[in-house]
Residue frames relative to the residue before (quaternion, step in Angstrom):
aa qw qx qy qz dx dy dz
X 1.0000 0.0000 0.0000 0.0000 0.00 0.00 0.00
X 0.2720 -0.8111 0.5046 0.1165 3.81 -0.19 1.27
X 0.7713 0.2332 -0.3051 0.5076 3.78 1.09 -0.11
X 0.6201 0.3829 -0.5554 0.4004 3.10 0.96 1.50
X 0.2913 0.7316 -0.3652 0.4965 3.15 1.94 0.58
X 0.6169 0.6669 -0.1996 0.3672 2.91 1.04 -1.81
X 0.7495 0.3640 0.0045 0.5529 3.34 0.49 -2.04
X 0.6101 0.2115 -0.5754 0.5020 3.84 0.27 0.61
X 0.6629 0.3762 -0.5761 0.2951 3.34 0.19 -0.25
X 0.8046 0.3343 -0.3565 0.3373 3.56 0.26 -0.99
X 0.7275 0.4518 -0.3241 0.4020 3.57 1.09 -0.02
X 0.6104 0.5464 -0.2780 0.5016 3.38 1.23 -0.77
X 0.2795 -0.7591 0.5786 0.1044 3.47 -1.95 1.02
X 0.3801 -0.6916 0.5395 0.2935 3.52 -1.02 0.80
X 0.3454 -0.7256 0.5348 0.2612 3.85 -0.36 0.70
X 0.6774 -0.3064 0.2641 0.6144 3.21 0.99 -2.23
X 0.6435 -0.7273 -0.0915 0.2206 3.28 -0.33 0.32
X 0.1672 0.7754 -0.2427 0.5584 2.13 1.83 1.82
X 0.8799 0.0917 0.1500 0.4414 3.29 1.25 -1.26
X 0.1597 -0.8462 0.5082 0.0127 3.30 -0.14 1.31
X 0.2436 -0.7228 0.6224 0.1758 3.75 -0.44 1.01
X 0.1956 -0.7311 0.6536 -0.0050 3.63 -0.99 1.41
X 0.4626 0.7500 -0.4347 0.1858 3.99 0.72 0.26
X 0.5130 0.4308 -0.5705 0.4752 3.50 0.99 0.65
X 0.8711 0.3008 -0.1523 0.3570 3.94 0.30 -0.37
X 0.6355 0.6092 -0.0750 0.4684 3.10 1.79 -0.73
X 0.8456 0.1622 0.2054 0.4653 3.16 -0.38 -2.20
X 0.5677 0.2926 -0.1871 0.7464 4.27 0.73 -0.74
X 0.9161 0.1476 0.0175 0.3723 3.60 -1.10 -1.37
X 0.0163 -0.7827 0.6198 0.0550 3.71 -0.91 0.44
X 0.4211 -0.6984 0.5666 0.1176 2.91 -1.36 0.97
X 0.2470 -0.7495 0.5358 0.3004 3.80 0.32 1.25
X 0.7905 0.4255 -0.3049 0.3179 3.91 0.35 -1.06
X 0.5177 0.5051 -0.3302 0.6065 3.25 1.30 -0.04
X 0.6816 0.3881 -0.4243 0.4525 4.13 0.21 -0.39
X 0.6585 0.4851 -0.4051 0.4087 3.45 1.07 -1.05
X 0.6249 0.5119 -0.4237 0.4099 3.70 0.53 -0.96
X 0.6648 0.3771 -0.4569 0.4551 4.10 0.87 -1.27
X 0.5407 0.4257 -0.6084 0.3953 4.39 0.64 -0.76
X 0.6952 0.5774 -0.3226 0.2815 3.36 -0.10 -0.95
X 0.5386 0.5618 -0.2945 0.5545 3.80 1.43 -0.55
X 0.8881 0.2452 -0.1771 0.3462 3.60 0.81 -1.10
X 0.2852 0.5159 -0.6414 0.4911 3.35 2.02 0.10
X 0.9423 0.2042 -0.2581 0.0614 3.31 -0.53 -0.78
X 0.2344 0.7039 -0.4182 0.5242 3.31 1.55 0.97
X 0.7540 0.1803 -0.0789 0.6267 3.98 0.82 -1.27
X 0.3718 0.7690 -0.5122 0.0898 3.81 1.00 -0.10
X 0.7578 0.3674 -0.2305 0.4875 3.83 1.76 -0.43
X 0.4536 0.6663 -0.4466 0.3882 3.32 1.18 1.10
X 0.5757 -0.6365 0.4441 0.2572 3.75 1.26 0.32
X 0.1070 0.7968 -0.5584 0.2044 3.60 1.82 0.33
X 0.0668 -0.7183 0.6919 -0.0291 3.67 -1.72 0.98
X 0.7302 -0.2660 -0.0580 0.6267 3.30 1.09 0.15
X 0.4815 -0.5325 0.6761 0.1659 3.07 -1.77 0.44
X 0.0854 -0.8042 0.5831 -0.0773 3.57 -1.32 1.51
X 0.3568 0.7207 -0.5944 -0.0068 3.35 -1.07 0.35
X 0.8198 -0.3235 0.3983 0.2543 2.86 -1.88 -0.19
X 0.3240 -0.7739 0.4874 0.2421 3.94 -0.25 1.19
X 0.7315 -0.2076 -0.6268 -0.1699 2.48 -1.41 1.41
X 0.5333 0.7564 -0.2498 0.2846 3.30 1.54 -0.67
X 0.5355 0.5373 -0.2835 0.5867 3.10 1.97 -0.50
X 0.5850 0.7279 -0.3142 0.1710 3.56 0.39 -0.21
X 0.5029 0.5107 -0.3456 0.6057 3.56 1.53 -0.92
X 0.7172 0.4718 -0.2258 0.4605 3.99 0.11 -1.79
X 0.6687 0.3998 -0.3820 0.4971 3.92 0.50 -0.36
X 0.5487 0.6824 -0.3032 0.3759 3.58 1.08 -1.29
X 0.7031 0.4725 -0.2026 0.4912 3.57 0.92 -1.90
X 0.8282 0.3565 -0.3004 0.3109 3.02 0.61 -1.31
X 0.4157 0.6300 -0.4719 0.4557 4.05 1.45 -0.21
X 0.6728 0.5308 -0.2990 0.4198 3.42 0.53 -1.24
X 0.5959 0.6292 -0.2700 0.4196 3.77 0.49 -0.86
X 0.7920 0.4083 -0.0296 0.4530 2.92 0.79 -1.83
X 0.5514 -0.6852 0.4164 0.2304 3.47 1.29 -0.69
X 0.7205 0.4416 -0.1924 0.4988 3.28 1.40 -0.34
X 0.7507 -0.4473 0.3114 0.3733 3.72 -1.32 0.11
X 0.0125 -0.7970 0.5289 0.2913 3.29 -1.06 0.56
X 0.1623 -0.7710 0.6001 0.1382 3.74 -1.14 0.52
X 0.2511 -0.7584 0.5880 0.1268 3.60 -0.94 1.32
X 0.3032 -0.7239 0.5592 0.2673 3.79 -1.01 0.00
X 0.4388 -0.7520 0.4579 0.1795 3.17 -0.41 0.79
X 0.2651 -0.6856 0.6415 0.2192 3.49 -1.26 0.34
X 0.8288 0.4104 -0.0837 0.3710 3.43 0.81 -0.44
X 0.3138 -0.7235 0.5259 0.3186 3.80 0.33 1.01
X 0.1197 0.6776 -0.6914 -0.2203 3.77 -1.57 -0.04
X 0.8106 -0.5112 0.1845 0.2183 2.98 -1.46 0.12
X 0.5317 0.4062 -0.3073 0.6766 3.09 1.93 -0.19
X 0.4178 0.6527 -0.5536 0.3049 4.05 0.32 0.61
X 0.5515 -0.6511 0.4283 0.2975 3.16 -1.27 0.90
X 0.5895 -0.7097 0.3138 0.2244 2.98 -1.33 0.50
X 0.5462 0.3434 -0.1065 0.7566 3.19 2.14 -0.73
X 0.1545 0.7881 -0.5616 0.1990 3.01 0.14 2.23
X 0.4125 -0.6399 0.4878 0.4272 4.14 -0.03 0.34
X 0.0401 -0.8544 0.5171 -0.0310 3.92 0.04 0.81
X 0.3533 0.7247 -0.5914 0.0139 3.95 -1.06 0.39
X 0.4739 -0.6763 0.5094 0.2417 3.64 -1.41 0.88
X 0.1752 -0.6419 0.7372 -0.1175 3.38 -0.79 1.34
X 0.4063 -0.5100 0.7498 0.1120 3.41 -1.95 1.08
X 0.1838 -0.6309 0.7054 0.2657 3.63 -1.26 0.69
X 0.3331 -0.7479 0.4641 0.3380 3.60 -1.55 0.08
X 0.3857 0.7853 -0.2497 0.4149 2.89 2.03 -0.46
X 0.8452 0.2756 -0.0519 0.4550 3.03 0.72 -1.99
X 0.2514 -0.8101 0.4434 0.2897 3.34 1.31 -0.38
X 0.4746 0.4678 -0.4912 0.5609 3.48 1.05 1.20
X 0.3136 -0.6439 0.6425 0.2725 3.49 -1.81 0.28
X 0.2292 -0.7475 0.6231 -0.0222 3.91 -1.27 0.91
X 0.3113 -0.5034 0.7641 0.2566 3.32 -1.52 -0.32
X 0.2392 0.5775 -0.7805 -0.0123 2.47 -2.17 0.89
X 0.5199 -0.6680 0.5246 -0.0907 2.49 -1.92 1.72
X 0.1443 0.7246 -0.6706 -0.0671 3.36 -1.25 0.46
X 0.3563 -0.6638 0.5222 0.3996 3.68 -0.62 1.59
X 0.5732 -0.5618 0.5387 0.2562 3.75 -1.84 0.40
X 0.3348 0.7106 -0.3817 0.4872 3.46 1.58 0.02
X 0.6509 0.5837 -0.0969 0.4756 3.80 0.93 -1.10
X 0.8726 0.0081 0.1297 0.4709 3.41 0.33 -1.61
X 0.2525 -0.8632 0.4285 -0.0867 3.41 -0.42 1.17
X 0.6168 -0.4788 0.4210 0.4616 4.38 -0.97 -0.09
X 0.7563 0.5214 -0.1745 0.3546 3.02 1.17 -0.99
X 0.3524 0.8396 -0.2861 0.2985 3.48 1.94 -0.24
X 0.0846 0.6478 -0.7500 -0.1031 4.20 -1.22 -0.42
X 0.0096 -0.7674 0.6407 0.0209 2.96 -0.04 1.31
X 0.1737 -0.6557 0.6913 0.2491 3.55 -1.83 0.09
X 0.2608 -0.6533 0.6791 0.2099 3.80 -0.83 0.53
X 0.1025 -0.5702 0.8147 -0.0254 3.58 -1.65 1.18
X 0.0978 0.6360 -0.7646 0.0357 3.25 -1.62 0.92
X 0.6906 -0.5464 0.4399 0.1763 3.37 -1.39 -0.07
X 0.8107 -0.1877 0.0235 0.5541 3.27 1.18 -1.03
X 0.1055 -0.7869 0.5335 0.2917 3.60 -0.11 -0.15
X 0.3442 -0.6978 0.6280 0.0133 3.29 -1.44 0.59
X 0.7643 -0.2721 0.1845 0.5548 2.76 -0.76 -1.61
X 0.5924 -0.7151 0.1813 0.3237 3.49 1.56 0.64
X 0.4132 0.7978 -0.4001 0.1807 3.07 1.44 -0.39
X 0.4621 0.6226 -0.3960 0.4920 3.93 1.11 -0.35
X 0.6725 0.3430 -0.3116 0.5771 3.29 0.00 -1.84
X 0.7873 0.4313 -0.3835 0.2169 4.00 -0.38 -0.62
X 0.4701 0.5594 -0.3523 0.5847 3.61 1.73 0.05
X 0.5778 0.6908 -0.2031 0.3843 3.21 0.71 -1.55
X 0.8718 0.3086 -0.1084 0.3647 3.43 1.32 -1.35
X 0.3473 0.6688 -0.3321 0.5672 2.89 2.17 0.26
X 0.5933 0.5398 -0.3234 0.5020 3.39 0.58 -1.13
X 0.6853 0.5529 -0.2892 0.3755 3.67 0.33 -1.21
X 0.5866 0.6820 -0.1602 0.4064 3.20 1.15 -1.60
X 0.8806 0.2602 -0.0781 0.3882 2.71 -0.10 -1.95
X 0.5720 0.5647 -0.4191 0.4222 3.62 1.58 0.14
X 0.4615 -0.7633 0.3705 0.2590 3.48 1.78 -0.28
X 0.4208 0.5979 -0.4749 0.4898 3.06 1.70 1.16
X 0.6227 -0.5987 0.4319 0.2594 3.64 -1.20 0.20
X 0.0338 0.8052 -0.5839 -0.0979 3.45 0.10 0.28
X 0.1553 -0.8031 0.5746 0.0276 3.78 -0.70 1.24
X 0.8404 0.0789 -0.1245 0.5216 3.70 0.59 0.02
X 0.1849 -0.6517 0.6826 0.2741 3.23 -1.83 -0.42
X 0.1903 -0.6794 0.6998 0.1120 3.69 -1.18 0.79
X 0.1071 -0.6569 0.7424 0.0763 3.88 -1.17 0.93
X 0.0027 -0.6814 0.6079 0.4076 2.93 -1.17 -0.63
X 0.7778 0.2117 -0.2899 0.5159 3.56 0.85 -0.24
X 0.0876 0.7245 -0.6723 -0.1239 4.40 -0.03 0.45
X 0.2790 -0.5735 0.7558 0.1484 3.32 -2.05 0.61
X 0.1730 -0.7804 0.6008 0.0073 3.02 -0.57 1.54
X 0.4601 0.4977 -0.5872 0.4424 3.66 1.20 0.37
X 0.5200 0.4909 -0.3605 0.5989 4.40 0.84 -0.48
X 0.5754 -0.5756 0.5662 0.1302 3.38 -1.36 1.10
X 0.7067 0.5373 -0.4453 0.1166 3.85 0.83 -0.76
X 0.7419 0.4132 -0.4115 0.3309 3.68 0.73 -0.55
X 0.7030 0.4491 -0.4602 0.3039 3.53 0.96 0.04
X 0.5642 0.4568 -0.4857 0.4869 3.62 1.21 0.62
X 0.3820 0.5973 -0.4689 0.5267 3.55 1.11 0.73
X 0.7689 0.2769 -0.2188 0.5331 3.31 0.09 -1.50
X 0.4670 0.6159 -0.5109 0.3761 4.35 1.08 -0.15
X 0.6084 0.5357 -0.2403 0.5340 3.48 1.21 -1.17
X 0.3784 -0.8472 0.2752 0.2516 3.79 0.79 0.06
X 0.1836 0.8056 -0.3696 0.4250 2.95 1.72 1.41
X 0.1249 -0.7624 0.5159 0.3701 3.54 -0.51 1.14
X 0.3331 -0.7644 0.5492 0.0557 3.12 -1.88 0.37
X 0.1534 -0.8593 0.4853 -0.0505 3.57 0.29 0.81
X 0.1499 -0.8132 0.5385 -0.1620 3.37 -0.77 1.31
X 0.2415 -0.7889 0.5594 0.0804 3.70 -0.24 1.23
X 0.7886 -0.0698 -0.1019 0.6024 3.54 1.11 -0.03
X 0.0707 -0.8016 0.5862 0.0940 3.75 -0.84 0.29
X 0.3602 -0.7894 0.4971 0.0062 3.34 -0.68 1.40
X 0.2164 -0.7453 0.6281 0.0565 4.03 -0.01 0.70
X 0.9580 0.0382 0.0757 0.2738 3.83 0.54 -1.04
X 0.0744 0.8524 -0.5022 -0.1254 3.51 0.29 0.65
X 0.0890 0.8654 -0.4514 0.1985 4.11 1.61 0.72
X 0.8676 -0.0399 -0.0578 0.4923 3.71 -0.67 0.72
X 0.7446 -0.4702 0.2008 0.4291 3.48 1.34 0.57
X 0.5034 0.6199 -0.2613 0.5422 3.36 1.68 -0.38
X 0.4802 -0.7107 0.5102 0.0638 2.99 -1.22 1.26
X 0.1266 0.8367 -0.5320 0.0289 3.98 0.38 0.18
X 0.1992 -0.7880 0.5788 0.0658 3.21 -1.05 1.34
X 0.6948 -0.4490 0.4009 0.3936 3.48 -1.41 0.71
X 0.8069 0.0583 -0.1574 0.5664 4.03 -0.84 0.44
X 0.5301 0.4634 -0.5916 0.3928 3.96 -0.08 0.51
């Protein structure tokens, strides 16, 4: 997608060269016409997989899972990071390290939600060192739903996480793919 190329460079910030801060379009601010165009990339990327809902990871995944449920017609379900007090007790639960945040969390999806009978697709935002999307797929598992795809929109293939995703033989789909974040420069995959 060249005009989300477009908009990490001119909006997005190299931290170090590890980390690219996406909060003017992404993670803080969202571009509704820009999330609808990226749902609208992955309804129709998984549009012959029989999708039943659309999952991710609360919050940065939320706008890009939102479009892309809508598109597709089907439920979205977010995992939480945060029990509350009116949560269920027979919640699908696993502890994931953020790299972002440099803290580890739970996230939860009540079994009320997700079922044997499910095709789920997982949307996330970015992948790293994947360690979300790899809880995320336990949960899925162990709830005895199908999980038939992954939707990124940004993956850092210089970080190990989507290709021990796709090792696990999970497809994985990637609206951009980033090779370099070296002297501050953004570098995309084929350029």
């Amino acid at each position: 997608m060249e005009k989300l190329k477009q908009r990490i460079v001119e909006d997005g910030v190299v931290v170090s060269d590890q980390v690219l801060k996406l909060d003017a379009l992404l993670n803080h601010q969202v571009d509704p016409q820009l999330m609808m165009e990226m749902g609208k990339e992955f309804a129709e990327r998984f549009r012959n997989e029989g999708v039943t809902r659309v999952v991710t990871v609360e919050s940065s995944g939320i706008s890009i899972a939102f479009a892309t449920a809508y598109e597709l017609g089907v439920p979205l379900i977010f995992a939480r990071r945060k029990k509350t007090l009116l949560a269920e007790s027979d919640m699908l639960c696993e502890r994931v390290p953020s790299f972002t945040k440099g803290i580890v969390t739970d996230i939860m999806i009540s079994r009320e939600f997700i079922s044997e009978n499910d095709r789920i697709l997982f949307i996330d935002d970015i992948i790293a060192n994947g360690d979300a999307a790899r809880g995320l797929i336990k949960i899925i598992q162990r709830a005895g739903a199908e999980l038939v795809g992954a939707g990124i929109v940004v993956e850092k293939a210089f970080q190990l996480g989507a290709n021990a995703i796709r090792e696990q033989g999970i497809r994985l789909e990637s609206l951009v793919v980033i090779t370099s974040l070296e002297g501050g420069k953004v570098t995309f995959a084929n350029d």
